[in-house]
PDB file of N, CA, C and O in Angstrom:
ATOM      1  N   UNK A   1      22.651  -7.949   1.013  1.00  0.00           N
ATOM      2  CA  UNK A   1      23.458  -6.926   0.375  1.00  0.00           C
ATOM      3  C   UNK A   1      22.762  -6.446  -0.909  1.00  0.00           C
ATOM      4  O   UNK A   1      22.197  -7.260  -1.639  1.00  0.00           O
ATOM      5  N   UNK A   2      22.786  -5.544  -1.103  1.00  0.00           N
ATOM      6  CA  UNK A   2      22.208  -4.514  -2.310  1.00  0.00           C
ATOM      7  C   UNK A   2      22.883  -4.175  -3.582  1.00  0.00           C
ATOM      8  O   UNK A   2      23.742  -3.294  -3.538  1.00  0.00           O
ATOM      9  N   UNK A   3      22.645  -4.689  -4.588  1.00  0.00           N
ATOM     10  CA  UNK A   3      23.038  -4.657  -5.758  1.00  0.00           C
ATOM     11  C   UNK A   3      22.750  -3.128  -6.430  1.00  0.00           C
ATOM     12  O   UNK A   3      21.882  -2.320  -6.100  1.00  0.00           O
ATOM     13  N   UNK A   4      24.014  -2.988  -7.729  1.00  0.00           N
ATOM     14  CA  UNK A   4      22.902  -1.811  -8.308  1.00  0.00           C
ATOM     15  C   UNK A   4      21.657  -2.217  -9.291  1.00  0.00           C
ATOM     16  O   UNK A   4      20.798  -1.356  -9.481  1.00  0.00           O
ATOM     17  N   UNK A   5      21.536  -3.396  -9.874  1.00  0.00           N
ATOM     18  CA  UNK A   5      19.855  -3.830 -10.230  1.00  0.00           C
ATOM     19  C   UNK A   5      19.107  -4.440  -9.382  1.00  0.00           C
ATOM     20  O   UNK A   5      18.607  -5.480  -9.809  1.00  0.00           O
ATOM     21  N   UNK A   6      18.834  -4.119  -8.219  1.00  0.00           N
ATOM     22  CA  UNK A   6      17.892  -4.124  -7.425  1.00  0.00           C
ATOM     23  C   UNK A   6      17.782  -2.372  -6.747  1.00  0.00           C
ATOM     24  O   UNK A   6      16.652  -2.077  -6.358  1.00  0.00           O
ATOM     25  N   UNK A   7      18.452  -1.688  -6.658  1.00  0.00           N
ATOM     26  CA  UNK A   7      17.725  -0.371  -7.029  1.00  0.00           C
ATOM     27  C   UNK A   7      17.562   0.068  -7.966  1.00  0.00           C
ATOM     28  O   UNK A   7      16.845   1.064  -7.877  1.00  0.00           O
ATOM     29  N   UNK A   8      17.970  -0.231  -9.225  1.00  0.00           N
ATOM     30  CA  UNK A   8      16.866  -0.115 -10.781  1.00  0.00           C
ATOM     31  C   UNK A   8      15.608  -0.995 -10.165  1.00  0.00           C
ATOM     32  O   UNK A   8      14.556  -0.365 -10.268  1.00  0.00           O
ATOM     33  N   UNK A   9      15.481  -2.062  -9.661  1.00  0.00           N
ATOM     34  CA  UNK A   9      14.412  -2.754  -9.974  1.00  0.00           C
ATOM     35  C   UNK A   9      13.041  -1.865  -9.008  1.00  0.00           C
ATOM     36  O   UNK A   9      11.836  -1.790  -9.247  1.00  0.00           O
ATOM     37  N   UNK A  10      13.959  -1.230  -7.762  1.00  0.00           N
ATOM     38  CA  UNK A  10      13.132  -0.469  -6.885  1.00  0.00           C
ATOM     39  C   UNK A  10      12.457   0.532  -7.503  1.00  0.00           C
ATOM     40  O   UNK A  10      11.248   0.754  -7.431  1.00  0.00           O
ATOM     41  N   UNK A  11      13.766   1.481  -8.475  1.00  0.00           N
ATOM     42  CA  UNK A  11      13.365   2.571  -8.917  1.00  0.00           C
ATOM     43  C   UNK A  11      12.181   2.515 -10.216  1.00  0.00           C
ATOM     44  O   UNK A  11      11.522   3.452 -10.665  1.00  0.00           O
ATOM     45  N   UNK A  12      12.179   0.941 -10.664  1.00  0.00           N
ATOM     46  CA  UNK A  12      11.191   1.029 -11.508  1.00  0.00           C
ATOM     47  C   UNK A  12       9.751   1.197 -11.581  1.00  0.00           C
ATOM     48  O   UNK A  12       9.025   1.763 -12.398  1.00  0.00           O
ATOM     49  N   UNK A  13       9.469   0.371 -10.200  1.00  0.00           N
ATOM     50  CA  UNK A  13       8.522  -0.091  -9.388  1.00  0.00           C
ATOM     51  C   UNK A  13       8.130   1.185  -8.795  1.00  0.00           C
ATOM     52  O   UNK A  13       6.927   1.202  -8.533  1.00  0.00           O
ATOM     53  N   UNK A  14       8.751   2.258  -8.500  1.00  0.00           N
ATOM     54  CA  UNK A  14       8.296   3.276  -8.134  1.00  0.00           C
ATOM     55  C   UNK A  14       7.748   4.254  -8.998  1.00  0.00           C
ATOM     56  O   UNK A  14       6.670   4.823  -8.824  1.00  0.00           O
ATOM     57  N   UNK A  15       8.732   4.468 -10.174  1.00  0.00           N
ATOM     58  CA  UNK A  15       7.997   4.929 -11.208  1.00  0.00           C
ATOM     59  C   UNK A  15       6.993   4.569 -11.847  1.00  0.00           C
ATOM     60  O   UNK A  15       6.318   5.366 -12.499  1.00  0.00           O
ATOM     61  N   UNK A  16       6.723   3.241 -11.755  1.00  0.00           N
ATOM     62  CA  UNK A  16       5.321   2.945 -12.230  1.00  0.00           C
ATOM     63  C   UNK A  16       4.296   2.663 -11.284  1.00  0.00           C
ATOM     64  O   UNK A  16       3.221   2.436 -11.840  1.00  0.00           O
ATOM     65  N   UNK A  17       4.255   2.581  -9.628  1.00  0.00           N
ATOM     66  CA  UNK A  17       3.142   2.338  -9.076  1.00  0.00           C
ATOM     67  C   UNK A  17       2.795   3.524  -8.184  1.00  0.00           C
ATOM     68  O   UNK A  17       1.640   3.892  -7.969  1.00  0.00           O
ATOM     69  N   UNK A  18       4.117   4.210  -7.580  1.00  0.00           N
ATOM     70  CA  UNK A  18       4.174   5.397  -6.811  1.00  0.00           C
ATOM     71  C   UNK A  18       4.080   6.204  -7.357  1.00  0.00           C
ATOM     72  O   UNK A  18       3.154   6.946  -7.031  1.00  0.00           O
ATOM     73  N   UNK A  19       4.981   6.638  -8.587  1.00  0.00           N
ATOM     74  CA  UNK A  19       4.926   7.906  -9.215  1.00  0.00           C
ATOM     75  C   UNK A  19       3.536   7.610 -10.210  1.00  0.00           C
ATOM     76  O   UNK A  19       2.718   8.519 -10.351  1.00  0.00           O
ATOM     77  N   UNK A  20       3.382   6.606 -10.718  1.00  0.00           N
ATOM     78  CA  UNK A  20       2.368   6.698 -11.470  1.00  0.00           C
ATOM     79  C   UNK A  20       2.663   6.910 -12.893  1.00  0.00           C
ATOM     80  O   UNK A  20       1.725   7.104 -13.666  1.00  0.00           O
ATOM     81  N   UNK A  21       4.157   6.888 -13.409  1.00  0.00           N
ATOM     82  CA  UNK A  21       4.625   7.538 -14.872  1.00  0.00           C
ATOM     83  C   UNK A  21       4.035   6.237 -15.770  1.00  0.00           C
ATOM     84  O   UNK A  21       3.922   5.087 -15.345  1.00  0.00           O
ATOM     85  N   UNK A  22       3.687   6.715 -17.128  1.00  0.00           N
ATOM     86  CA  UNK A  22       3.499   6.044 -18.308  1.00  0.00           C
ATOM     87  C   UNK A  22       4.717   5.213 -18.451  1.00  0.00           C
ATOM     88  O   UNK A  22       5.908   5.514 -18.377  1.00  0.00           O
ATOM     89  N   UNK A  23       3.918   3.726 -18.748  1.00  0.00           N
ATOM     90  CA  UNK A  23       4.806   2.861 -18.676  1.00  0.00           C
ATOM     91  C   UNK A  23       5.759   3.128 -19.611  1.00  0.00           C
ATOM     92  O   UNK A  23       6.919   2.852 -19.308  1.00  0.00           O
ATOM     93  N   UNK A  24       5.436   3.809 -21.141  1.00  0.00           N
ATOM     94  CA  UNK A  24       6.325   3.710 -22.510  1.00  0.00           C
ATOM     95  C   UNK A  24       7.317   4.732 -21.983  1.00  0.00           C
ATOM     96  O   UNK A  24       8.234   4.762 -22.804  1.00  0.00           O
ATOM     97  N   UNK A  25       7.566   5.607 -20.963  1.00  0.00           N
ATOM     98  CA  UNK A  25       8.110   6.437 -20.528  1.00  0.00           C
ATOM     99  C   UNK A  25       9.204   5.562 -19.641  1.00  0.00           C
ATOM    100  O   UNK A  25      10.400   5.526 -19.929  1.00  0.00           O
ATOM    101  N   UNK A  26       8.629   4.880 -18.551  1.00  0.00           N
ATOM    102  CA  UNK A  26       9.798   4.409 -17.791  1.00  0.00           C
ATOM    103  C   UNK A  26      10.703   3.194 -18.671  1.00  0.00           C
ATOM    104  O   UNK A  26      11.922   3.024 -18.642  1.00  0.00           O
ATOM    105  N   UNK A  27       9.614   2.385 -19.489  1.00  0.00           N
ATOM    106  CA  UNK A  27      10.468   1.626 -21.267  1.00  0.00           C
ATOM    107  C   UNK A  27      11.455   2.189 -20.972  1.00  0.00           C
ATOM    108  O   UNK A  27      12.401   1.691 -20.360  1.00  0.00           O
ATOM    109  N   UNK A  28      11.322   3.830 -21.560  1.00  0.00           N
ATOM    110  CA  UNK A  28      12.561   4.647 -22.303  1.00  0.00           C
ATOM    111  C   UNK A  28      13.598   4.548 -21.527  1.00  0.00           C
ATOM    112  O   UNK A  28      14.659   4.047 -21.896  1.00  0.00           O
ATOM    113  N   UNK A  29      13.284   5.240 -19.837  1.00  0.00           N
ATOM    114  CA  UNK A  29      14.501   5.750 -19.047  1.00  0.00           C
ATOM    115  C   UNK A  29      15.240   3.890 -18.884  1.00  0.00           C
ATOM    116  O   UNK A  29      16.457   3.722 -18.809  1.00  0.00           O
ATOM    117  N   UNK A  30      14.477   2.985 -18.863  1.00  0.00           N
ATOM    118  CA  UNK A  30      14.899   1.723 -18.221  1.00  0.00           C
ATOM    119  C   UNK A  30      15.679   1.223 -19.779  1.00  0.00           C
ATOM    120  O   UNK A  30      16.500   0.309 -19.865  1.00  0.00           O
ATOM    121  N   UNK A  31      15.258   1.945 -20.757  1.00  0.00           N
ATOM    122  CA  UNK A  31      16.260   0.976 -21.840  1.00  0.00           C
ATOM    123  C   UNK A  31      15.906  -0.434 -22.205  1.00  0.00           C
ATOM    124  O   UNK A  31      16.734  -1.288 -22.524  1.00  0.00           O
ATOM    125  N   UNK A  32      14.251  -0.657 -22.113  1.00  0.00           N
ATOM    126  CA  UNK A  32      13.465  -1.601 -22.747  1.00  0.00           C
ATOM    127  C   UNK A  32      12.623  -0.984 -24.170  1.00  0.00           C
ATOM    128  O   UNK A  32      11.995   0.051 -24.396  1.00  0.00           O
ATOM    129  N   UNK A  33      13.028  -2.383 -25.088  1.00  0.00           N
ATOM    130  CA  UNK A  33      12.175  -1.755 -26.147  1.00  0.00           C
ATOM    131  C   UNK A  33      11.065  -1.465 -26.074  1.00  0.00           C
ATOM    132  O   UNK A  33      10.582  -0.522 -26.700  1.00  0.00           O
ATOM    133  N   UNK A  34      10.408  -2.231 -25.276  1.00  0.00           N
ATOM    134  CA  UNK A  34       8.721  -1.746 -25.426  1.00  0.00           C
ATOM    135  C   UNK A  34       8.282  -1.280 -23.902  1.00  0.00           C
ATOM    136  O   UNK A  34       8.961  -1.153 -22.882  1.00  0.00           O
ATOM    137  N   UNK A  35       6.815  -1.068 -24.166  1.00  0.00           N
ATOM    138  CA  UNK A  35       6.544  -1.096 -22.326  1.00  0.00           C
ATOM    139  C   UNK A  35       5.410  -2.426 -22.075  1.00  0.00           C
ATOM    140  O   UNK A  35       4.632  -2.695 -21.159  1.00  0.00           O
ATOM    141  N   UNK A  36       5.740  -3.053 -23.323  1.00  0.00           N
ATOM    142  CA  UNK A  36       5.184  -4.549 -22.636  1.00  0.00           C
ATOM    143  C   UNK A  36       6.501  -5.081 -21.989  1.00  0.00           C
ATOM    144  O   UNK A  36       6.638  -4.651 -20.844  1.00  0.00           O
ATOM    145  N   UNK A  37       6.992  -5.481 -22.195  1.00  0.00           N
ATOM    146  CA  UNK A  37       7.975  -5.454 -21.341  1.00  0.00           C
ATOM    147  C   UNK A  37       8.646  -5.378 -20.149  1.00  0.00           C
ATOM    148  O   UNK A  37       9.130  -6.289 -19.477  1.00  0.00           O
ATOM    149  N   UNK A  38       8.625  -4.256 -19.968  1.00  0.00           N
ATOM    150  CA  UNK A  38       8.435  -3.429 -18.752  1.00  0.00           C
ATOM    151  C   UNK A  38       7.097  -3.894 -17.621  1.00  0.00           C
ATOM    152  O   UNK A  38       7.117  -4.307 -16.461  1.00  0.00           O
ATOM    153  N   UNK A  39       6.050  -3.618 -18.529  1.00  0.00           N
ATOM    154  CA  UNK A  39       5.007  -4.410 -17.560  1.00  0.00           C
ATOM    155  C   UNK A  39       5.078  -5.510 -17.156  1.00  0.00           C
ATOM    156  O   UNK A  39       4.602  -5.911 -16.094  1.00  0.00           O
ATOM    157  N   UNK A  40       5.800  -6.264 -18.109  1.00  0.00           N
ATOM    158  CA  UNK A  40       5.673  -8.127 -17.787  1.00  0.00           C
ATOM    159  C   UNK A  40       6.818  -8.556 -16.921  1.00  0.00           C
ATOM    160  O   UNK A  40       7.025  -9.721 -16.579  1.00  0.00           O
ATOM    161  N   UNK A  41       7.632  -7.393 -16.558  1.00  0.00           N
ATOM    162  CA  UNK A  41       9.043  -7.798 -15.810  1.00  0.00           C
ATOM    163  C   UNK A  41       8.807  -7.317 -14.392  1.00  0.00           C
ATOM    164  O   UNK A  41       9.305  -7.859 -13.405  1.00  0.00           O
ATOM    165  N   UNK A  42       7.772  -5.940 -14.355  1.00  0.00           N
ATOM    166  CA  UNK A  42       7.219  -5.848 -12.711  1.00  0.00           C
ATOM    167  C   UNK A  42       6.028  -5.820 -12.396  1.00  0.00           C
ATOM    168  O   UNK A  42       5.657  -5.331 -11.329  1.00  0.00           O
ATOM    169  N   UNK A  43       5.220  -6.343 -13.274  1.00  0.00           N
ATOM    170  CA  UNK A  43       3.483  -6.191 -12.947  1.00  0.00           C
ATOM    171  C   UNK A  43       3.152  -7.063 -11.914  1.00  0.00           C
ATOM    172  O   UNK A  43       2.019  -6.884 -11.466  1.00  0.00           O
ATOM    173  N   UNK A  44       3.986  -8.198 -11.263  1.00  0.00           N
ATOM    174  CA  UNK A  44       3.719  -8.900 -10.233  1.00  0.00           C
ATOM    175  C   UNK A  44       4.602  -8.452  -8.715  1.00  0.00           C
ATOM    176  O   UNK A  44       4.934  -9.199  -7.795  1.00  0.00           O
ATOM    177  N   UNK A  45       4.791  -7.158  -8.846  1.00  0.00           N
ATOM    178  CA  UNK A  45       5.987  -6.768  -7.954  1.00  0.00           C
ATOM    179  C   UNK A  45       4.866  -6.833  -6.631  1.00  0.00           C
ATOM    180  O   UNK A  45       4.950  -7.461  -5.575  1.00  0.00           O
ATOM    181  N   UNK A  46       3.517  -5.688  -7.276  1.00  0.00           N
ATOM    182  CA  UNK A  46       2.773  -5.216  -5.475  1.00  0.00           C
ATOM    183  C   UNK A  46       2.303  -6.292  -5.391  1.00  0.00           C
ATOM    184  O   UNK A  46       1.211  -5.804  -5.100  1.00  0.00           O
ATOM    185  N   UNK A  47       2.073  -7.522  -5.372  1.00  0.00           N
ATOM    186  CA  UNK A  47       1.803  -8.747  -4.150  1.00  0.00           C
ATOM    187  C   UNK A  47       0.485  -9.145  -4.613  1.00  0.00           C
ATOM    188  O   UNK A  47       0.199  -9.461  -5.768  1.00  0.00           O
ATOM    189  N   UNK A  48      -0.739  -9.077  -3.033  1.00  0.00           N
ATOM    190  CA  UNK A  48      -1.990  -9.809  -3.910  1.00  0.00           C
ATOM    191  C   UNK A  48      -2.465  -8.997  -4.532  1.00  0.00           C
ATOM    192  O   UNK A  48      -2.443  -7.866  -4.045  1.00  0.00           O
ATOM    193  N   UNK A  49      -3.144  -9.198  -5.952  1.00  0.00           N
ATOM    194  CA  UNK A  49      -3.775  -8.747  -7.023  1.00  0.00           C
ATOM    195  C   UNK A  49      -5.185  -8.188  -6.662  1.00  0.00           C
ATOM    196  O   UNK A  49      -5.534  -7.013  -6.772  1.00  0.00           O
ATOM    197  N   UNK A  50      -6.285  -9.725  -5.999  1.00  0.00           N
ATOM    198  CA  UNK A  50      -7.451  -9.258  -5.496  1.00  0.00           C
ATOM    199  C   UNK A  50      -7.521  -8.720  -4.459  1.00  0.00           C
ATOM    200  O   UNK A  50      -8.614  -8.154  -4.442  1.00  0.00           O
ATOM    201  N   UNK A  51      -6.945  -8.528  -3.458  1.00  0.00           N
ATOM    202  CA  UNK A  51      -6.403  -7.023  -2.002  1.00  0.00           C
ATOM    203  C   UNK A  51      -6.615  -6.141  -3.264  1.00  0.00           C
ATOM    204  O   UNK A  51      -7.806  -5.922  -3.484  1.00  0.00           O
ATOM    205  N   UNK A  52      -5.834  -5.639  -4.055  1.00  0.00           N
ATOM    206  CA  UNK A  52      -5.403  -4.306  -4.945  1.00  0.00           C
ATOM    207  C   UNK A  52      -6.940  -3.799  -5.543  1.00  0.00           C
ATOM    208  O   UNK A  52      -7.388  -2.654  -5.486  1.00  0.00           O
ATOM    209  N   UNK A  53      -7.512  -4.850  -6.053  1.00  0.00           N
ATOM    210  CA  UNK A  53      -8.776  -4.267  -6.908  1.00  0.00           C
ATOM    211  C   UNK A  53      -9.549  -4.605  -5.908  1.00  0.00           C
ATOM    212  O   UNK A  53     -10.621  -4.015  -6.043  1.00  0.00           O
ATOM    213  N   UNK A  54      -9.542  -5.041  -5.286  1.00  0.00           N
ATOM    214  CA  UNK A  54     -10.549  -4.813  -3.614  1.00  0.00           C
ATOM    215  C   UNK A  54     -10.843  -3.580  -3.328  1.00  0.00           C
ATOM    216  O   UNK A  54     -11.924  -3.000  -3.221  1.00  0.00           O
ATOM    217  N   UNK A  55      -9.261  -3.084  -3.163  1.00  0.00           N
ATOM    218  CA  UNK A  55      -9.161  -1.634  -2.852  1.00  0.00           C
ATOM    219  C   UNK A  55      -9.235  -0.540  -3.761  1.00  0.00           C
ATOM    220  O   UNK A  55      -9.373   0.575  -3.258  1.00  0.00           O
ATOM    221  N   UNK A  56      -9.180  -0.623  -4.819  1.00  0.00           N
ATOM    222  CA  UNK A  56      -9.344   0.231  -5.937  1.00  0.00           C
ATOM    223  C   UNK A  56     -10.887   0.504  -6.069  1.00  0.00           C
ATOM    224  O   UNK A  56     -11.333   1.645  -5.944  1.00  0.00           O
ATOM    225  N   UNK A  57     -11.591  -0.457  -6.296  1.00  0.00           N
ATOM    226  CA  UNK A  57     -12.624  -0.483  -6.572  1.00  0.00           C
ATOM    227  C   UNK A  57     -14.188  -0.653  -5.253  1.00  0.00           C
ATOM    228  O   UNK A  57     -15.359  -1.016  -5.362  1.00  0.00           O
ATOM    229  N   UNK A  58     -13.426  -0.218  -4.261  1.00  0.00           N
ATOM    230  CA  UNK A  58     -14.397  -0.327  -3.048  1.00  0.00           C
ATOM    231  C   UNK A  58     -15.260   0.759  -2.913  1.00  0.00           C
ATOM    232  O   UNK A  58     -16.283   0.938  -2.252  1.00  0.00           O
ATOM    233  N   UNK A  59     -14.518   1.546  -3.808  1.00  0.00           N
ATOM    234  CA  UNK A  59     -15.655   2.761  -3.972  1.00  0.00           C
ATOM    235  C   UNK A  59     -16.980   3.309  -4.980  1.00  0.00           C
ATOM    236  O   UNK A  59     -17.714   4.289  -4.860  1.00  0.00           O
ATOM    237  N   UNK A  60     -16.930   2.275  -5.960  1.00  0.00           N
ATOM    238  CA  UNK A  60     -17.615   2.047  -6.853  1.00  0.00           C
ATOM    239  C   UNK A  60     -19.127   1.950  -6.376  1.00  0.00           C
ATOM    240  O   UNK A  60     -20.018   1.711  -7.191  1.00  0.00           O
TER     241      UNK A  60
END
């Protein structure tokens, strides 16, 4: 069953990996003081880390 902070938690995660918005921006809309914060509450959301910069950086 689906809470309403687990679609904040979706919608955050989207704004910062899908949409791509500045973290101090989604801070604001999410009502965290900072955007450390913010980073440190979903920076482990997308899964494996080295997959990610695997893929980021395969083109280098």
């Amino acid at each position: 069953m689906w809470h309403p902070h687990d679609l904040r938690h979706v919608a955050a995660c989207w704004m910062l990996f899908d949409g791509g918005l500045d973290p101090a921006v989604v801070a604001t809309l999410l009502g965290h003081a900072n955007a450390a914060f913010t980073l440190s509450r979903y920076v482990g959301v997308r899964g494996d880390l080295s997959a990610t910069v695997t893929a980021a950086t395969e083109d280098w």
